[in-house]
Each structure stands twice: as structure tokens, then as C-alpha cells.
MARGU-924311 format. One record per atom (N, C-alpha, C, CB): residue in one letter; x, z, y; atom name. Coordinates in steps of 0.2 Angstrom, whole numbers, plus 5000, padded with zeros to 4 digits. Glycine has a CB too. Layout:
<pts>
   aa      X      Z      Y   at
    a      X      Z      Y   CA
...
</pts>
This chain:
<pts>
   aa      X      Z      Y   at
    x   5361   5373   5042    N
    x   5357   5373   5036   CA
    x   5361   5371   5030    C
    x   5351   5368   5037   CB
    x   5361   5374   5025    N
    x   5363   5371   5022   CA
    x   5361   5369   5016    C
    x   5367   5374   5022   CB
    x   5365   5364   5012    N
    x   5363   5356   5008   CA
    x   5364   5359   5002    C
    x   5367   5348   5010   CB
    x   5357   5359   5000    N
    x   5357   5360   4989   CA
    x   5360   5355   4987    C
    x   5348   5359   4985   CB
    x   5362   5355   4981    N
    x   5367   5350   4978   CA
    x   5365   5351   4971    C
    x   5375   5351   4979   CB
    x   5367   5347   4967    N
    x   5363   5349   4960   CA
    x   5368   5352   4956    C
    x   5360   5342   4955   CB
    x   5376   5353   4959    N
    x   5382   5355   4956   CA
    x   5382   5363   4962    C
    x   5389   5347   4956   CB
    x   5378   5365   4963    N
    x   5378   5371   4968   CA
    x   5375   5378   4963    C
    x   5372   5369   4974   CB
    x   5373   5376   4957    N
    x   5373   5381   4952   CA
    x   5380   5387   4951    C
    x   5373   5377   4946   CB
    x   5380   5393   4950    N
    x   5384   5395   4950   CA
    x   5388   5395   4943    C
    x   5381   5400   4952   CB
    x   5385   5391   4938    N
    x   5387   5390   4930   CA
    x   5389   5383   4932    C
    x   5380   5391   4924   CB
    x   5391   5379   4937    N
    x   5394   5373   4935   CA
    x   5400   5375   4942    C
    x   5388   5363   4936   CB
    x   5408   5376   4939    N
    x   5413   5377   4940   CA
    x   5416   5371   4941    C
    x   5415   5381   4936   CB
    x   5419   5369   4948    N
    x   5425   5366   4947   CA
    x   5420   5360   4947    C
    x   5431   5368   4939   CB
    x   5415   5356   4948    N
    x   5413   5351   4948   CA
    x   5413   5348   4956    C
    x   5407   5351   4945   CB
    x   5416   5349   4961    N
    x   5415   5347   4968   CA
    x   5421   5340   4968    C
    x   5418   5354   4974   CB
    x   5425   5337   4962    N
    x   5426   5331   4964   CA
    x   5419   5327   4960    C
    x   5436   5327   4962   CB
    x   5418   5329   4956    N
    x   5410   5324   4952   CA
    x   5407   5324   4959    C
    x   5403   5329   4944   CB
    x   5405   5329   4962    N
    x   5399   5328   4968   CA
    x   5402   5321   4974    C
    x   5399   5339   4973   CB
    x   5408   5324   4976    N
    x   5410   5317   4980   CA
    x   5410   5311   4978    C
    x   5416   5318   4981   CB
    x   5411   5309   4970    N
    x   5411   5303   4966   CA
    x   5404   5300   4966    C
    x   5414   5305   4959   CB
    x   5400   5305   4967    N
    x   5391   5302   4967   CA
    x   5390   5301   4972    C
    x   5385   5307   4965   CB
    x   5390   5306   4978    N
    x   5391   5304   4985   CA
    x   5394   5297   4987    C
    x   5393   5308   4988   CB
    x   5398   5295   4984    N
    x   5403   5288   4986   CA
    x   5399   5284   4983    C
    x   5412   5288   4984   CB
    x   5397   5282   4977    N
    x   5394   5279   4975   CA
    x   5387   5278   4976    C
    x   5396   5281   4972   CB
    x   5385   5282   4977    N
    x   5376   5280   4980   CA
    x   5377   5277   4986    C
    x   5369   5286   4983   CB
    x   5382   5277   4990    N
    x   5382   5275   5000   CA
    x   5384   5268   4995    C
    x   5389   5279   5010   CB
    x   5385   5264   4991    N
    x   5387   5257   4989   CA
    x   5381   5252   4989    C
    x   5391   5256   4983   CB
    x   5378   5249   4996    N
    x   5372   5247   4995   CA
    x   5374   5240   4994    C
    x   5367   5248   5001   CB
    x   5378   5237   4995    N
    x   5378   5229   4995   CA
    x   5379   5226   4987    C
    x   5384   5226   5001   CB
    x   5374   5221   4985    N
    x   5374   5219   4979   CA
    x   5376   5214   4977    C
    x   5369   5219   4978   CB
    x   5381   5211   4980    N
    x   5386   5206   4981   CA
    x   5394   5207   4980    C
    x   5385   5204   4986   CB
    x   5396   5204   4974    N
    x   5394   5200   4970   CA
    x   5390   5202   4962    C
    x   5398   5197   4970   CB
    x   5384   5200   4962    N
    x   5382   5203   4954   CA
    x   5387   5204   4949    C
    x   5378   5198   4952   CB
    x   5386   5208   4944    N
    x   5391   5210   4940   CA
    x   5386   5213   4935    C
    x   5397   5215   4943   CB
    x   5391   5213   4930    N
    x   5388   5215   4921   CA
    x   5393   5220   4919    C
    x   5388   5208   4915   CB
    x   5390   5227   4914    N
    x   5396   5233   4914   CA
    x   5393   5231   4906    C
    x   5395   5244   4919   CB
    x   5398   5228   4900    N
    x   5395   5229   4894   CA
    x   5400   5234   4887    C
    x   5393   5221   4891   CB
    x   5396   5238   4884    N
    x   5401   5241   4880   CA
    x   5402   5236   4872    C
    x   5398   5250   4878   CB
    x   5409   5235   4871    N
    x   5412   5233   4866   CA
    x   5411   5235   4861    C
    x   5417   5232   4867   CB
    x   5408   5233   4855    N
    x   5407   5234   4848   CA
    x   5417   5238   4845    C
    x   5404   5225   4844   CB
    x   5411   5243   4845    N
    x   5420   5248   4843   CA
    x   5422   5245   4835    C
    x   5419   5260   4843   CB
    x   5428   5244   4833    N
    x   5431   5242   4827   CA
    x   5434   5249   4824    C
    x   5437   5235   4827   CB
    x   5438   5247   4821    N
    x   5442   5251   4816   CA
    x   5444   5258   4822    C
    x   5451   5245   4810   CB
    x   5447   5256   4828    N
    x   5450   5259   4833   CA
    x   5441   5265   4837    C
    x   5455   5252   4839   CB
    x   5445   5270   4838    N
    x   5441   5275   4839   CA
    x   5438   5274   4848    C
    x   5447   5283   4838   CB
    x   5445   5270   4851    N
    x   5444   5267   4857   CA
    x   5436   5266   4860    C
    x   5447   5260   4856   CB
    x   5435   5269   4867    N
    x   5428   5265   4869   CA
    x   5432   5258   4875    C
    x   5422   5272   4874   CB
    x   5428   5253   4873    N
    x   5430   5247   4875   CA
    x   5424   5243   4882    C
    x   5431   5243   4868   CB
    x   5425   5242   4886    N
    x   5419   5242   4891   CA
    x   5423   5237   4895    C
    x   5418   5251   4896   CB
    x   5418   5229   4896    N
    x   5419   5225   4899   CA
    x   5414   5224   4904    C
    x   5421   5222   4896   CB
    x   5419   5222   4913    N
    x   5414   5222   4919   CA
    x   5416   5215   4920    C
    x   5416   5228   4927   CB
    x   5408   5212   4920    N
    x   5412   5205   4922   CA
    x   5407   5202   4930    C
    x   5412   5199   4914   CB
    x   5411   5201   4933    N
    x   5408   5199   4941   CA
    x   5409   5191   4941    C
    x   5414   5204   4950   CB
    x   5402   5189   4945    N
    x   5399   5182   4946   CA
    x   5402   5181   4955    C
    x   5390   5182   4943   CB
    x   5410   5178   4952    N
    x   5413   5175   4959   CA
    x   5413   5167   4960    C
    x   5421   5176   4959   CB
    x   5409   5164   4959    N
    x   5408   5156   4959   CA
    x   5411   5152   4967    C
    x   5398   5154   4958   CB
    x   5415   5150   4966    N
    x   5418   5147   4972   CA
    x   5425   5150   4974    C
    x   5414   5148   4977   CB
    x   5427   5157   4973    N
    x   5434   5162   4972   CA
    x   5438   5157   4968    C
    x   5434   5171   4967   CB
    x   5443   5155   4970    N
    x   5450   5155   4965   CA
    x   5455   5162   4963    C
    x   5455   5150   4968   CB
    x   5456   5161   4958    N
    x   5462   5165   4957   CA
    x   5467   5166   4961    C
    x   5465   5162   4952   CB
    x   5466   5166   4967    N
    x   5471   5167   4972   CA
    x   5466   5172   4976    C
    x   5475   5159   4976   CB
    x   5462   5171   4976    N
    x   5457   5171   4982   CA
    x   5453   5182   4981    C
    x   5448   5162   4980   CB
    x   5456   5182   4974    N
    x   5454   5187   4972   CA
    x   5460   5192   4970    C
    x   5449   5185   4968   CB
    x   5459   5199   4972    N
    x   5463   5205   4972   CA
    x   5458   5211   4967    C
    x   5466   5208   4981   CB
    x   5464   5211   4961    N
    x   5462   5218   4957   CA
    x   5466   5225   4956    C
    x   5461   5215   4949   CB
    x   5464   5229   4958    N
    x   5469   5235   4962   CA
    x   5466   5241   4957    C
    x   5467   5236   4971   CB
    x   5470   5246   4955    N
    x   5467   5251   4953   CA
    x   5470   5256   4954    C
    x   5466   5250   4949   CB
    x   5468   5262   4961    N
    x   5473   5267   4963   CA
    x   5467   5274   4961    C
    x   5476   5266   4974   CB
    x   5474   5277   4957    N
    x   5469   5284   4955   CA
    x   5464   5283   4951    C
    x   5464   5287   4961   CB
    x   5458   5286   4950    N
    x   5452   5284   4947   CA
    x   5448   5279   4949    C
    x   5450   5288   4947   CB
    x   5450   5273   4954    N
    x   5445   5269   4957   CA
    x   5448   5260   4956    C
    x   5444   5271   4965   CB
    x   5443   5257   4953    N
    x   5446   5249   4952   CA
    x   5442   5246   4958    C
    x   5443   5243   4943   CB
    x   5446   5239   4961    N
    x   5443   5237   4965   CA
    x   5446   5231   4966    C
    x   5443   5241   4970   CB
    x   5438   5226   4966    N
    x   5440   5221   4967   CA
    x   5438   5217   4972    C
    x   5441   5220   4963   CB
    x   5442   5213   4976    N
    x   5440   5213   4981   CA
    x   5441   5204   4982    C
    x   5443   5218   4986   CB
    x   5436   5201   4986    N
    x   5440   5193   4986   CA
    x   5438   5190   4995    C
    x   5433   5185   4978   CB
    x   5443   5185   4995    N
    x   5441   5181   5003   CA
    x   5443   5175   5001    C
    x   5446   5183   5010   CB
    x   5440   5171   5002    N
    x   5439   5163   5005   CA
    x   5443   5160   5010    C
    x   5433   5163   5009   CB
    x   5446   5156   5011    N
    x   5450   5154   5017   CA
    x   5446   5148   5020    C
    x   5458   5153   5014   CB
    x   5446   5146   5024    N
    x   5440   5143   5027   CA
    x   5446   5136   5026    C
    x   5436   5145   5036   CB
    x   5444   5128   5025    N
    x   5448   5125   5025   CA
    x   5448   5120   5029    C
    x   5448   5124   5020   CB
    x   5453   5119   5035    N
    x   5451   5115   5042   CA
    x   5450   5106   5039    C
    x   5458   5116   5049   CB
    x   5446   5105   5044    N
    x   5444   5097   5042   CA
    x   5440   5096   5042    C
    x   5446   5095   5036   CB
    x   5435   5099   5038    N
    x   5429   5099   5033   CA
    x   5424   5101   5040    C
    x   5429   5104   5025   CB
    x   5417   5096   5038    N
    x   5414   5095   5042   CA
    x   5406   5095   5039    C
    x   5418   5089   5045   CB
    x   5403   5102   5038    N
    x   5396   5103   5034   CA
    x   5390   5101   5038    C
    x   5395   5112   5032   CB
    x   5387   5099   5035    N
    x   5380   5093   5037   CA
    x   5376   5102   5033    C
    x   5380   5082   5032   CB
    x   5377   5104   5029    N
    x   5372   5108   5029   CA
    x   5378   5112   5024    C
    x   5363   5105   5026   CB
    x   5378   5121   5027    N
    x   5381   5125   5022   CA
    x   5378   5128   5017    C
    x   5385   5130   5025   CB
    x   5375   5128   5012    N
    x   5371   5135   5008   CA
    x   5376   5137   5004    C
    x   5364   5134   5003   CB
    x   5383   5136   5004    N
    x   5386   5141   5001   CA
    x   5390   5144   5006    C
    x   5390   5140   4995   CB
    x   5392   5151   5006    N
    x   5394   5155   5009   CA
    x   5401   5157   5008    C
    x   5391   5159   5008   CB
    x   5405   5154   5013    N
    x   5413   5159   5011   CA
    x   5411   5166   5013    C
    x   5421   5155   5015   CB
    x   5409   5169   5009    N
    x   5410   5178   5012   CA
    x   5416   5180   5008    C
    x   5402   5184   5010   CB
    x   5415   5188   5010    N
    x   5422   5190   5007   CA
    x   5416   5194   5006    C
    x   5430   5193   5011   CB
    x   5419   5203   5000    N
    x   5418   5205   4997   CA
    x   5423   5210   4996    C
    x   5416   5201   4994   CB
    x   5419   5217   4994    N
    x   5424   5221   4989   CA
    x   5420   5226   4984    C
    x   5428   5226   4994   CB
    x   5420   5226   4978    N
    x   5416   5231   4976   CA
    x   5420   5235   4971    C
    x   5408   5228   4973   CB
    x   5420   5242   4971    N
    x   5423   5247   4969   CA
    x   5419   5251   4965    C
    x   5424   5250   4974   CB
    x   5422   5252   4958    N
    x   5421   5256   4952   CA
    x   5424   5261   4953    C
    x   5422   5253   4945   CB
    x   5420   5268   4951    N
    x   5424   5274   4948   CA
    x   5425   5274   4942    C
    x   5421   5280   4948   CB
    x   5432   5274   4939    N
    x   5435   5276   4932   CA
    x   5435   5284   4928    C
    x   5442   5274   4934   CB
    x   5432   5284   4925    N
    x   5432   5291   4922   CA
    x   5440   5293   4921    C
    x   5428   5291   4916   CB
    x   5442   5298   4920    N
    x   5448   5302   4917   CA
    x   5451   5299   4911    C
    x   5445   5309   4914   CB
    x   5456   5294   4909    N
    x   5458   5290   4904   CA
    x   5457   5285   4903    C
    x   5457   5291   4901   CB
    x   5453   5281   4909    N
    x   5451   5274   4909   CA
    x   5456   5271   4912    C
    x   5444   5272   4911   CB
    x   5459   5265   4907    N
    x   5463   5260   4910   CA
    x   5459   5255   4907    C
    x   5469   5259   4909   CB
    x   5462   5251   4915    N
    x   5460   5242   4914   CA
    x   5466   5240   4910    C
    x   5460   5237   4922   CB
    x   5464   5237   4905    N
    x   5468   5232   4901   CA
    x   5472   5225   4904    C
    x   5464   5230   4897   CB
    x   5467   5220   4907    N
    x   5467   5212   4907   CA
    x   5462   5211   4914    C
    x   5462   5208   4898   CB
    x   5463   5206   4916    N
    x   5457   5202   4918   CA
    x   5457   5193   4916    C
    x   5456   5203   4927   CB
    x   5452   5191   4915    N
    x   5451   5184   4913   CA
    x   5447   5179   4918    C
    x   5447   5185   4905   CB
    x   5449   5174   4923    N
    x   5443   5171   4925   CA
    x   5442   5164   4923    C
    x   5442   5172   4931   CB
    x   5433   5162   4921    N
    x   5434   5157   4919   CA
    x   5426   5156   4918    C
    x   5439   5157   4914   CB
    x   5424   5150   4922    N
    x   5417   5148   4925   CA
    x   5415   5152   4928    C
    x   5412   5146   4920   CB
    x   5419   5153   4934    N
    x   5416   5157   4942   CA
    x   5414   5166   4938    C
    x   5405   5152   4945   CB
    x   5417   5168   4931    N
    x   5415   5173   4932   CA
    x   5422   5177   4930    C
    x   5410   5174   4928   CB
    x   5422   5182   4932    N
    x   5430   5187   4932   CA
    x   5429   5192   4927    C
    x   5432   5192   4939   CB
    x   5429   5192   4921    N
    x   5429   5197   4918   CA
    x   5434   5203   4916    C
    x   5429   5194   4914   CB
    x   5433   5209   4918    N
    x   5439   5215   4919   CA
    x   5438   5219   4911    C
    x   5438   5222   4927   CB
    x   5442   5220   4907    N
    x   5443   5224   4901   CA
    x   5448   5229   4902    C
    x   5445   5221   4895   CB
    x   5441   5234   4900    N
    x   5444   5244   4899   CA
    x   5442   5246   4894    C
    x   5441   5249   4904   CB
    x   5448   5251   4894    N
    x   5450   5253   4888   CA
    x   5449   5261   4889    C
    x   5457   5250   4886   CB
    x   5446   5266   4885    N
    x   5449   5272   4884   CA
    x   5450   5274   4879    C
    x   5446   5277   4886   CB
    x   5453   5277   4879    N
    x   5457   5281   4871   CA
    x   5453   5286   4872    C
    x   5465   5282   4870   CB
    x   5450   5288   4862    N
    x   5447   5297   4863   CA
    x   5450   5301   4862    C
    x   5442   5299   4861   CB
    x   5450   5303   4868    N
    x   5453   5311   4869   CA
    x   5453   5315   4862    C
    x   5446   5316   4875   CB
    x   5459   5320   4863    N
    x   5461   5324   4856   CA
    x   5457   5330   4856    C
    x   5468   5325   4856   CB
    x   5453   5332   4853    N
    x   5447   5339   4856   CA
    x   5454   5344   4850    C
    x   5433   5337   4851   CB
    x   5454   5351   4857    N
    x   5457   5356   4856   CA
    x   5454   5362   4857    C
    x   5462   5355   4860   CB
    x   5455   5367   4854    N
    x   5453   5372   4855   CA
    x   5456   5377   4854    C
    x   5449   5372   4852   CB
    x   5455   5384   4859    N
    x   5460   5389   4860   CA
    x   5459   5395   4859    C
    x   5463   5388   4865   CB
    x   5463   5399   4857    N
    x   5458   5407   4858   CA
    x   5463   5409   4864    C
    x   5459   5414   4851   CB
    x   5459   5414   4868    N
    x   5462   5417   4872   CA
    x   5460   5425   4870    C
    x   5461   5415   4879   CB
    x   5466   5427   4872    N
    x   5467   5432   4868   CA
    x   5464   5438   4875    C
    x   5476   5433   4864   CB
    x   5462   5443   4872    N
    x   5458   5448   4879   CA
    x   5462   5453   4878    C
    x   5449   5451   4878   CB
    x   5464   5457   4883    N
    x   5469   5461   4884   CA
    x   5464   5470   4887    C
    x   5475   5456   4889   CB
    x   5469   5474   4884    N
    x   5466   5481   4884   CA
    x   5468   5483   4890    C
    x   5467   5486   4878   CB
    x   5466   5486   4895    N
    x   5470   5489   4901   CA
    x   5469   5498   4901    C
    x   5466   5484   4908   CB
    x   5472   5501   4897    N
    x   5471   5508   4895   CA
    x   5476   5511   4900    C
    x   5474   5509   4887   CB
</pts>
């Protein structure tokens, strides 16, 4: 049987890495750790500016890896358990974590900043130069 797709149109060309990029992204069920995607008040610069900032309360700066291969940021954190210590009751959780943004076509990460348990990542894209072309059509006599 085969599977309808919404990019299965004969008029959308060339869209089969978008289809995979949605598919990857819906199977991301785990909602840990909360995070905020906000867009930056653009200035004088044509730039769209877009800050992700993730709520790591208990991570150190050691504890957390920000990676960006291809079109994908990822950041991922672990806890190291620290011997000795002796919990009468745990409600906080050393878990680990990874959660993975898609980057569009020209999105770089700039910075990251942490500070009061949150990790703030800044991205940057530059806008694209819009071009236009003729192509020229050729007689075959």
C-alpha cells in the first residue's frame, strides 16, 4: 500500500528532504527539557535573529554539549552522579537529555550563554540575496 504524503503532489518537486525533516521531527515526543524559540526585534540589519533558550536547572557548564552537524543543533546534557552523598528523599533527577532542532538553509548559531539554570542559544540568518534569471528556450529546427 502505499503512503499519501502531503509533498506527493506532482507540482512540489524536489521536496523529499522537507518530508524526512517533518517525519524526524514529529517522532520527538519527550518534553524534557522545556525550552523557548523567541524572534529578536530585528534593527538596522536585515538579519532574522531567533533565540532558543532551554530550562537546565541543576546542568553545569561542563555537564552540557552544544553541537551543530549539517542542518541540525543539538544539545545534549548528563549529570554525573556524585559518590558520597546519601538522599533521604530525591525529587530532583539527575537525568540526561538530548533535544534536537532543525536549522533551516543559512541558520547559524552564533553564542550560547548560561545563566540561572537557563541555556540560552542565539541564531542568526542572514537574508538571502533574491535572484532572478531568464532562461533562455531554444528552437530545435
Amino acid at each position: 500500500m502505499t503512503r499519501a504524503t502531503p509533498f506527493s503532489s506532482p507540482l512540489l518537486l524536489g521536496f523529499d528532504e522537507i518530508e524526512r525533516l517533518l517525519d524526524r521531527v514529529s517522532k520527538t515526543a519527550d518534553g524534557y527539557p522545556p525550552y523557548n524559540i523567541e524572534r529578536i526585534a530585528a534593527g538596522a540589519e536585515s538579519a532574522i535573529r531567533l533565540r532558543i533558550t532551554l530550562a537546565v536547572a541543576g546542568f553545569g557548564e561542563n555537564d552540557i554539549e552544544v553541537t551543530v552537524e549539517e542542518n541540525e543543533l543539538t544539545v545534549s546534557g548528563r549529570q554525573n552522579e556524585e559518590a558520597g552523598r546519601d538522599y533521604l528523599h530525591r525529587g530532583i533527577a539527575a537525568r540526561q537529555f538530548q533535544r534536537t532542532f532543525v536549522l533551516a538553509d543559512g541558520m547559524e548559531v552564533t553564542g550560547a550563554e548560561m545563566k540561572d539554570g537557563l541555556l540560552a542559544l542565539e541564531l542568526v540568518r542572514p537574508e538571502p540575496e533574491r535572484t532572478m534569471r531568464k532562461v533562455p528556450i531554444l528552437s530545435r529546427d
